[in-house]
N, C-alpha and C positions, 0 to 999 in steps of 0.2 A: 309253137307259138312264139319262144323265145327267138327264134332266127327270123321273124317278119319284124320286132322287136329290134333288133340290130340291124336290119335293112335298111328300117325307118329311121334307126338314128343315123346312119351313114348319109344317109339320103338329106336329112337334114340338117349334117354339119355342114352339107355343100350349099347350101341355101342362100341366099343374100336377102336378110328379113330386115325391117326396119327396126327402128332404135326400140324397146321394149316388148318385141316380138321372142327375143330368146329364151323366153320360157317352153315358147314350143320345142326348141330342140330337143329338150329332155324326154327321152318317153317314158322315162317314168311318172312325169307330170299328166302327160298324156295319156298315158292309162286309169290315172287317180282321178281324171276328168269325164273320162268316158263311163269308167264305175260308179259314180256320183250321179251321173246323167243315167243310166239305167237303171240306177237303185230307185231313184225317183219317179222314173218310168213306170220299172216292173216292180212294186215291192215285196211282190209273194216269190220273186227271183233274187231277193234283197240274200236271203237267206242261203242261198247257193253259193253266191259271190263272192260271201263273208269268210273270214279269213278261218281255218281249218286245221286242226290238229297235225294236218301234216304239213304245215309251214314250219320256217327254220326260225330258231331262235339264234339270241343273240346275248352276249358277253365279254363287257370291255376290263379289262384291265388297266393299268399305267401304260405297258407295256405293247399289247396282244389286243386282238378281238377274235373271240371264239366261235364259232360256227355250228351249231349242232343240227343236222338236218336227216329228218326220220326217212329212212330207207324203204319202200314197198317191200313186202317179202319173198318176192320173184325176182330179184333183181339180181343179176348175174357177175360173179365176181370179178370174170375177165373182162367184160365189158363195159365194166365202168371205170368212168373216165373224169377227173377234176382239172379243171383247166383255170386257173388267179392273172386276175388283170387288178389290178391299183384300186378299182372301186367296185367291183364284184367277181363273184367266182359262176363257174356254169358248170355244171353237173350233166354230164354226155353217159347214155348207154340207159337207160332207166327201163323199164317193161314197156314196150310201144314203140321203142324207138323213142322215146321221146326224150326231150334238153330242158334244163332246168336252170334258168340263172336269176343269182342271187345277186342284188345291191348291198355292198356293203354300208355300215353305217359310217365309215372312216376311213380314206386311204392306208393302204397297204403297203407294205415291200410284198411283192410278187413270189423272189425266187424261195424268200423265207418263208416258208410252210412246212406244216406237219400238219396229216390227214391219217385220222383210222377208223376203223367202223367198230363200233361198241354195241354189241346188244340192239343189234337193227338202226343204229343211227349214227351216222357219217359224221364226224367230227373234224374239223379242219380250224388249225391254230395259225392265224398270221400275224406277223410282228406290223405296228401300225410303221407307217411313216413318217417320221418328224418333220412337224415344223419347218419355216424357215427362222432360223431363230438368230439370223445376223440382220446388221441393219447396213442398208445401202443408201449413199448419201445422193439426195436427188436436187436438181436446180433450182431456183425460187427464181420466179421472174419478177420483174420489179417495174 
């Protein structure tokens, strides 16, 4: 599900939307929309939907944002696979074939990570990204 996910956002950073439409690009909006809109629908499927002990948690530091994501217990050691972009990580090789990608809450440095698996849960340490913390001088028209 995660790769129609990334389809769709490619798909629709090519888009030419009008001025307050770029909320659609995000699909994670887009999925918070669609969830919303079924929960409302179905609500005895409200309960399926809902967020599940085996979602990833999260921990910020000053420095770091911490990743702890619960492993199924088939899950095969050569096979799995972590792959860090700037705003989330994807999680490749899972029982099913199946891809898992996480949003972060905070940009990232990418190549800075440390990942290990603890007691059936995947743990992945990435340094955040700083700021831009210079100031650049812009024109004032008059």
């Amino acid at each position: 599900m995660a790769s129609k996910w990334d389809d769709l956002e490619r798909w629709m950073e090519g888009q030419k939307l009008p001025k307050g439409f770029d909320v659609l690009k995000e699909p994670d909006w887009v999925e918070q929309f669609v969830r919303k809109m079924m929960t409302k629908a179905l609500p005895e499927a409200a309960g399926a939907m809902s967020s599940q002990a085996d979602d990833p948690s999260f921990f910020e530091t000053h420095h770091f944002v911490i990743v702890k994501f619960p492993l199924p217990p088939d899950v095969k050691r050569d096979e799995l696979k972590l792959y860090v972009r700037e705003d989330r990580i994807r999680i490749e090789g899972l029982p099913g074939n199946q891809t898992e990608t996480v949003k972060l809450p905070k940009p990232v440095k990418p190549r800075i990570c440390r990942a290990l698996v603890k007691n059936g849960i995947l743990q992945v340490k990435l340094r955040k990204r700083p700021g831009a913390r210079t100031y650049y001088e812009a024109d004032i028209r008059w």
